[in-house]
C-alpha positions as CSV (number, residue, x, y, z in Angstrom):
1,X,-45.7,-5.5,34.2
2,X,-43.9,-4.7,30.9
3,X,-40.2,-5.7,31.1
4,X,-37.6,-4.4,28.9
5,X,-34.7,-7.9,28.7
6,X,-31.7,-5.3,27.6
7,X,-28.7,-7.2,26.5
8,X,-25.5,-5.5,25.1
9,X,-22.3,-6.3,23.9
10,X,-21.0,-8.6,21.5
11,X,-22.5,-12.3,21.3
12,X,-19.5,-14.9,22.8
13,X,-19.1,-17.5,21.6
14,X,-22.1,-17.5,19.4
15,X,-25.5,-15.8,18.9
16,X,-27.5,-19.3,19.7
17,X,-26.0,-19.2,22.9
18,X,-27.3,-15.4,23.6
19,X,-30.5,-15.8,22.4
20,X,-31.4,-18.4,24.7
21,X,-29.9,-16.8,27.8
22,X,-32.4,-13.5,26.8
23,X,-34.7,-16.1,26.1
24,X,-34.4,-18.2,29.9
25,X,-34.9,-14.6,31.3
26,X,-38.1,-14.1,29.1
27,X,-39.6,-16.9,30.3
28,X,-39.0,-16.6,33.8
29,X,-41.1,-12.8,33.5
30,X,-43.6,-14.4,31.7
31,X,-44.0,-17.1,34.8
32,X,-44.0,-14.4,37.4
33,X,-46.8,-12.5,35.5
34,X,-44.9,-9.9,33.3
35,X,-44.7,-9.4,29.5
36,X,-41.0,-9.7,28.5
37,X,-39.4,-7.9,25.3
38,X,-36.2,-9.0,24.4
39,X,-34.0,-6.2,23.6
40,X,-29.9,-6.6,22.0
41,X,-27.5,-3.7,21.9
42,X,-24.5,-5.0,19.7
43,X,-21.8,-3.9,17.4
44,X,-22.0,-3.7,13.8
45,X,-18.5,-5.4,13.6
46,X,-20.3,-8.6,13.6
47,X,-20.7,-10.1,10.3
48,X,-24.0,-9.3,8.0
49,X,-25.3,-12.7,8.0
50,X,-25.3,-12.8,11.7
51,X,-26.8,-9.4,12.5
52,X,-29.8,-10.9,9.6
53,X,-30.2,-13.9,12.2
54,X,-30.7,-11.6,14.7
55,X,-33.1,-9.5,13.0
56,X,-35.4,-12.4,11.5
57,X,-35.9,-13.5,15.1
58,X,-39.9,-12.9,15.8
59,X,-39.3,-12.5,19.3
60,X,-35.8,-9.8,19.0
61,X,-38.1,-7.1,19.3
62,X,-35.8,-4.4,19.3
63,X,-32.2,-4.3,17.8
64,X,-29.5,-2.0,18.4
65,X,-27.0,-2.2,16.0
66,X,-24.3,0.5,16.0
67,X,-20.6,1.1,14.8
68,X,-18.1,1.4,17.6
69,X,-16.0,4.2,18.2
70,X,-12.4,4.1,16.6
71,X,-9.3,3.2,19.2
72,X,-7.5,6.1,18.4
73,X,-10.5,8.7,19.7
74,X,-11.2,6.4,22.7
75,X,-7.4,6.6,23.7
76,X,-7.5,10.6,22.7
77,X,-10.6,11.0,25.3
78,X,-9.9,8.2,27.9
79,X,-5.7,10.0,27.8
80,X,-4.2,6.7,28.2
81,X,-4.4,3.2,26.3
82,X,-5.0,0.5,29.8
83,X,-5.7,0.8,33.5
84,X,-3.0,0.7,36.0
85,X,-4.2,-2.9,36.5
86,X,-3.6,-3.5,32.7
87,X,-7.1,-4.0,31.4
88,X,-7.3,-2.0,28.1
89,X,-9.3,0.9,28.3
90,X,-11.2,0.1,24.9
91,X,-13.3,-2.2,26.1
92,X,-14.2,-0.2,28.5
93,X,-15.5,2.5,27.0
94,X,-17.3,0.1,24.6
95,X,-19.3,-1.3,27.4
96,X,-20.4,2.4,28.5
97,X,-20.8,4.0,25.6
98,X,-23.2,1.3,24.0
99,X,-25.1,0.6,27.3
100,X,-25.9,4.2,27.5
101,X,-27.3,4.9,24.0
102,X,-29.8,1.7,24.4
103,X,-30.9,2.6,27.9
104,X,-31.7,5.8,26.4
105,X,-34.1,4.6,24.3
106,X,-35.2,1.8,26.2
107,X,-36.3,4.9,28.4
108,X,-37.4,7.2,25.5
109,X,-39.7,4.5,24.7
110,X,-41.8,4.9,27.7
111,X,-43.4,1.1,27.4
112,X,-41.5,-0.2,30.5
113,X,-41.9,-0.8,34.0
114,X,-38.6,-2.6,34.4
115,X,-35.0,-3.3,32.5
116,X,-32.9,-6.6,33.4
117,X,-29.8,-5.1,32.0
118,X,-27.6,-7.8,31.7
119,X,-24.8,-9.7,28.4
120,X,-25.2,-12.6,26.0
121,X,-22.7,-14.1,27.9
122,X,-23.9,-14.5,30.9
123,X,-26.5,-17.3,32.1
124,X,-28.6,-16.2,35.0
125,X,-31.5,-17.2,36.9
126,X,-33.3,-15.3,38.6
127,X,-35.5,-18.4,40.5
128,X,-37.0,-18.4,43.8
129,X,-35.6,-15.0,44.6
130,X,-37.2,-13.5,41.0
131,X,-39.6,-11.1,43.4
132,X,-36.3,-9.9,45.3
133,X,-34.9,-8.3,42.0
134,X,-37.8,-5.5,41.4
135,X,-38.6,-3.0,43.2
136,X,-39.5,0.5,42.5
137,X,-37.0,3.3,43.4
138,X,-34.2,1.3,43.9
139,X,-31.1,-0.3,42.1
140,X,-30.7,-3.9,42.2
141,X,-27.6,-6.2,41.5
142,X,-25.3,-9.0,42.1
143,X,-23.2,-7.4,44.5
144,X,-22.2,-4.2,45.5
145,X,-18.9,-2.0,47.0
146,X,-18.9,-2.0,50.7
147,X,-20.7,-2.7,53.2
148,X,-21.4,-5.7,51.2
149,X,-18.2,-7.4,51.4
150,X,-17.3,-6.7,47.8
151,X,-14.5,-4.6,46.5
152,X,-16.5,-3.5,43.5
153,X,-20.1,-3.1,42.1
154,X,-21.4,-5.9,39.6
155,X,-21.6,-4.6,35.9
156,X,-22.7,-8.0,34.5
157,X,-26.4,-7.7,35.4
158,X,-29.0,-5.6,37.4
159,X,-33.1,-4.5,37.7
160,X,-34.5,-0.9,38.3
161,X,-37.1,1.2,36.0
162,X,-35.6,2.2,32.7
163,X,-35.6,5.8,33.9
164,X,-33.2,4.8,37.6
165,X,-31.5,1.9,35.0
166,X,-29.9,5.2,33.0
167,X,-29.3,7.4,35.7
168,X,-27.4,5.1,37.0
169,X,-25.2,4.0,33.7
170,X,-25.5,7.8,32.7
171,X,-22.0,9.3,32.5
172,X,-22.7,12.7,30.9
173,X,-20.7,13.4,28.0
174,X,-17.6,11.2,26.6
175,X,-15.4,13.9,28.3
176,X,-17.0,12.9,31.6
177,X,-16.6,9.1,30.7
178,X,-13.1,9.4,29.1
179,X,-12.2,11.4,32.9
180,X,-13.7,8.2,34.7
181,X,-11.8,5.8,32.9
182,X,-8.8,7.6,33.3
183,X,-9.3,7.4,37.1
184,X,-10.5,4.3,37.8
185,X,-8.3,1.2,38.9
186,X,-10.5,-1.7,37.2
187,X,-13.4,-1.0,34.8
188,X,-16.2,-1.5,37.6
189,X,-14.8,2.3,39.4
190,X,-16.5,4.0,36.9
191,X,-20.1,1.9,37.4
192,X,-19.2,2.8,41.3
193,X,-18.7,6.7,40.7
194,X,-21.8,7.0,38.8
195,X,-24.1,4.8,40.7
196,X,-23.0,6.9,43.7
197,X,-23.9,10.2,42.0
198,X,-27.5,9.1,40.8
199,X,-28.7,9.3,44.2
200,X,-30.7,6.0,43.4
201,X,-30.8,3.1,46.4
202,X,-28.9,0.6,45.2
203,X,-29.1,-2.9,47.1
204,X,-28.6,-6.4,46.4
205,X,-30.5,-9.8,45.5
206,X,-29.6,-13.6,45.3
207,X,-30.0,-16.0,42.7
208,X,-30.2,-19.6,41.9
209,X,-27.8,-19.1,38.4
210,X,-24.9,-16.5,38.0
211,X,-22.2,-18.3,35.4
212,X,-20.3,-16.7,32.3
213,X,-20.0,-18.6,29.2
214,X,-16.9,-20.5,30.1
215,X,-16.4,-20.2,26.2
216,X,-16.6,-16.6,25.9
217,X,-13.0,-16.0,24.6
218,X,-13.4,-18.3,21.9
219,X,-14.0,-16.3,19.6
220,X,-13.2,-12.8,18.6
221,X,-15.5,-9.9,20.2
222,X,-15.5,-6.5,21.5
């Protein structure tokens, strides 16, 4: 089983620290059976020497390395500059617009069975439960909007075929995005709208780690 490890976003506090989380997830494929890739989407805003480290790594297979959209057109498509619950809405769209563009190719490659979509920040494990977290035709994640008990889907990790992976992160065109920002209460609405118009099962596994970097906002990231 070929397995795409797709990390995006910036690398908080430090690239050491998100190259061993990809890493701890690699290894756990290669225990089950699989044959991990590791795979970051980030943001050339980084400095040169770091995205070089990156780069040099022999097993960062693939890198995304992109420029991210200026505030003023994110505010211009999203119509407004923060949610009504005050998160700013560039971060948002950051965190759509890049996962998009590397699930597409993760797709377009046609090597994978699965994606573990999932941050640099985040340490996870998948454990005792890894065989819970893939299965074909469905979408599966932390937690979920009701029934589940939840109030919102999980954004910070999930498991489905590259192809269900972007259906389910696929917002159309920025117009579309910039309209599901603009009506969405916290970030996660948007993940909920389009996850419910991809028509793909979504369902939910346990696991043995789930923890963000308590040191994420040491440093400077988008």
């Amino acid at each position: 089983m070929q397995v795409a490890i797709f990390m995006r976003g910036p690398f908080r506090p430090d690239l050491e620290g998100g190259l061993a989380r990809a890493r701890a997830l690699a290894d756990e494929v290669r225990t089950n059976g699989g044959n991990p890739s590791l795979f970051f989407a980030t943001w050339s805003t980084q400095d040169r020497a770091f995205l070089r480290t990156l780069m040099e790594q022999p097993d960062v297979v693939h890198s995304l390395i992109i420029e991210p959209p200026p505030e003023e057109i994110i505010h211009e498509i999203c119509g407004l500059e923060q949610l009504p619950s005050g998160r700013p809405v560039r971060n948002i769209f950051y965190q759509y617009y890049l996962s998009k563009i590397g699930l597409q190719i993760v797709d377009n490659m046609g090597r994978f069975d699965y994606v573990v979509h999932s941050r640099p920040d985040l340490n996870v494990r998948f454990g005792a439960y890894y065989q819970q977290w893939f299965e074909a035709g469905s979408y599966t994640t932390i937690h979920l909007k009701y029934p589940s008990g939840e109030s919102f889907i999980n954004d910070q990790l999930s498991v489905a075929t590259p192809r269900d992976m972007l259906s389910v992160w696929d917002y159309g065109t920025l117009e579309n995005l910039g309209a599901l920002i603009r009506n969405s209460e916290i970030p996660e609405d948007s993940l909920d709208r389009m996850a419910a118009k991809s028509d793909i099962n979504l369902r939910t596994a346990p696991l043995e780690l789930w923890t963000l970097d308590s040191r994420r906002f040491e440093v400077a990231g988008i």
